[in-house]
N, C-alpha and C positions, 0 to 999 in steps of 0.2 A: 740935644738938637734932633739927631735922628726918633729919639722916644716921642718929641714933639710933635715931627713929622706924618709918625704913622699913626699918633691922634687926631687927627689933620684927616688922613687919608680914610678910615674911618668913616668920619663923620661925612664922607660926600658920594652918595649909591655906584658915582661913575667909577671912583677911584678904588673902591670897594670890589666891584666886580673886577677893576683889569689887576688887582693885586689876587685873587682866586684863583684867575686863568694864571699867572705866574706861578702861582701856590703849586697851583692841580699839574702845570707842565714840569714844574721842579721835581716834583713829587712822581713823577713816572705812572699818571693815574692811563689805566689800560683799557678802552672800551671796544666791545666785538657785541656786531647785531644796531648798528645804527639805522641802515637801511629798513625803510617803512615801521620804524620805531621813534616814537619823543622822547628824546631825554634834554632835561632841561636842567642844569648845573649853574647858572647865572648868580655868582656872588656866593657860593660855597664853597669852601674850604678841605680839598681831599687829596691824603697822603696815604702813597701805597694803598692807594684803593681800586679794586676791577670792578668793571660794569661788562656782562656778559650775559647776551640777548638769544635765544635761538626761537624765531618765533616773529609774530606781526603784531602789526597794532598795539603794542603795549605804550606805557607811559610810564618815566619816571621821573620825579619832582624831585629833586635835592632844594630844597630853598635856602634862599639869602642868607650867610650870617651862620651857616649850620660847619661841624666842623667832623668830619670823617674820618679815622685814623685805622689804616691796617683792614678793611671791610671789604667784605664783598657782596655785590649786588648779583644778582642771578635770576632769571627768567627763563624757563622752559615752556612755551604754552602762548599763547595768542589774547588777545584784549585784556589785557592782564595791569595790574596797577601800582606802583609804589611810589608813596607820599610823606615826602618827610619836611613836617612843618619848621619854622623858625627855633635858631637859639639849642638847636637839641646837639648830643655832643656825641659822636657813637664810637665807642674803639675797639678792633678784636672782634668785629661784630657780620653776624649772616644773613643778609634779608633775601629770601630764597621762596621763589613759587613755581610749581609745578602744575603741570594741566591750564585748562583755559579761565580765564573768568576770577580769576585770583587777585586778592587785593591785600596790601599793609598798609597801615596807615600809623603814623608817628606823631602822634602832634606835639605841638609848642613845649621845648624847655627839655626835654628830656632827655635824659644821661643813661647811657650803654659800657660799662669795664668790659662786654665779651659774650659770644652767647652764639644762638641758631635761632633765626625766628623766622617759621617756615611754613606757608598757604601752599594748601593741594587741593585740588576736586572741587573748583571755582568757589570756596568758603574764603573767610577774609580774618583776619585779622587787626585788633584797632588796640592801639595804645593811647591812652589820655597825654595832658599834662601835667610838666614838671614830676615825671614818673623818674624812679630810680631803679637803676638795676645794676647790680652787681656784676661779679665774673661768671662764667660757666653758666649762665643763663639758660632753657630752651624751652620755646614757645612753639606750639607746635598743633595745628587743628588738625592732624588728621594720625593714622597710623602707616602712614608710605605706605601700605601691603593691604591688600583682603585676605578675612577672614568670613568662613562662608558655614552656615550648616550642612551640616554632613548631609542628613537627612532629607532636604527637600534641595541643597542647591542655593540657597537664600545669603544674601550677603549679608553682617550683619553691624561692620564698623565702617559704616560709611564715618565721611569730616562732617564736622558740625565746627562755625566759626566760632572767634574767640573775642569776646571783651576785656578789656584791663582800663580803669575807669581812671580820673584825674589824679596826681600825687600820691601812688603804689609804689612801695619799695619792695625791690622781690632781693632778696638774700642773696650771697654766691650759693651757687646749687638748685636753686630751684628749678623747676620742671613743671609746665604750665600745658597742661593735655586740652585736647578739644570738647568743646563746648562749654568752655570754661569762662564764669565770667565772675570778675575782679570789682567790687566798688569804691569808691572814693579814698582814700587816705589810711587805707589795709598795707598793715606793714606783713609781709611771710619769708616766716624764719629760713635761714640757712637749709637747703640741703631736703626742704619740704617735696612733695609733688602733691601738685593741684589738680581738684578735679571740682566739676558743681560749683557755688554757688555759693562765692566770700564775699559776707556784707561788709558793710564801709566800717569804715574806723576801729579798729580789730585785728588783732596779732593773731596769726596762724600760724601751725608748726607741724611737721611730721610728716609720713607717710601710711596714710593720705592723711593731707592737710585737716587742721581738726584747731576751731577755737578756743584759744588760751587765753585771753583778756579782750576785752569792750571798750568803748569808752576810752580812745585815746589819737591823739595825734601826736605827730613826729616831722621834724624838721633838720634840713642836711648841714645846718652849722651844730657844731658841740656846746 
């Protein structure tokens, strides 16, 4: 009966979101930095998860149906963005921006075991769908710190954003540097770090990442 019920409850948007807001209050979810910020949580699902704003104008989207476990959201920095599409399931996980003008984006389906995934220096970050990722994850456009030429004064690691295209499986360990961009159905091995420019459908492996097969796709049942 009860199993019945909460199929029941499910299937209807209203009963869906007031079973979230019980989820999210049960669940001791912590948010700091509401004032002159949108966050919008309506029909998500978060456990032991903080929301921590220090800054204006930003935006965050948790959408309908998405399910957040052990996470923290963080925001340092002014007009600032994070979007996380439907059905995606995130645990152990860091969506972290720093400076103004900073954006993440998570779309549809997509699964998180743990990780750092982290905009500086108003660059963005964008995850496709039905993407996979593993533990110990980090995504990361910039290098938190400058580095400068001695000789003239010249800065020289500014961020540059990051792409990761539709149905990417990144290994536990991976490390996914800036200006990096990811295409389509690219599986990279455990424990790699990314840099430039992985074409679609293709295993990568190493440090630095370096192609090891073509010609393949991959799918999360065995």
């Amino acid at each position: 009966m009860r199993k019945q019920l909460i199929e029941i409850m499910k299937k209807s948007n209203g009963m869906l979101y007031i079973m979230a807001v019980i989820y999210s209050l049960r669940s001791c979810l912590l948010i700091r930095g509401c004032k002159n910020n949108s966050i919008q949580l309506r029909g998500a699902f978060l456990k032991n998860t903080r929301i921590r704003i220090e800054g204006t104008n930003n935006i965050i989207k948790i959408a309908p149906e998405n399910r957040l476990n052990n996470c923290l959201i963080y925001i340092k920095g002014n007009n600032c963005e994070i979007n996380v599409e439907k059905h995606c399931i995130l645990a152990n996980t860091e969506l972290w921006i720093e400076d103004d003008n900073g954006k993440i984006t998570i779309d549809y389906r997509t699964t998180a075991e743990g990780g750092h995934i982290a905009a500086t220096e108003g660059k963005s970050i964008y995850i496709g769908k039905d993407c996979m990722f593993s533990r110990d994850i980090e995504i990361l456009n910039g290098d938190s710190h400058a580095i400068y030429m001695l000789e003239v004064n010249l800065r020289i690691n500014a961020s540059k954003s990051v792409y990761i295209g539709n149905h990417v499986w990144l290994g536990s360990g991976v490390k996914v540097l800036k200006g990096t961009t990811i295409e389509d159905g690219t599986v990279v091995s455990a424990g790699a770090i990314v840099t430039g420019h992985l074409e679609s459908e293709s295993i990568y492996a190493g440090i630095p990442a370096k192609k090891i097969r073509e010609n393949i796709f991959w799918e999360r049942e065995r």
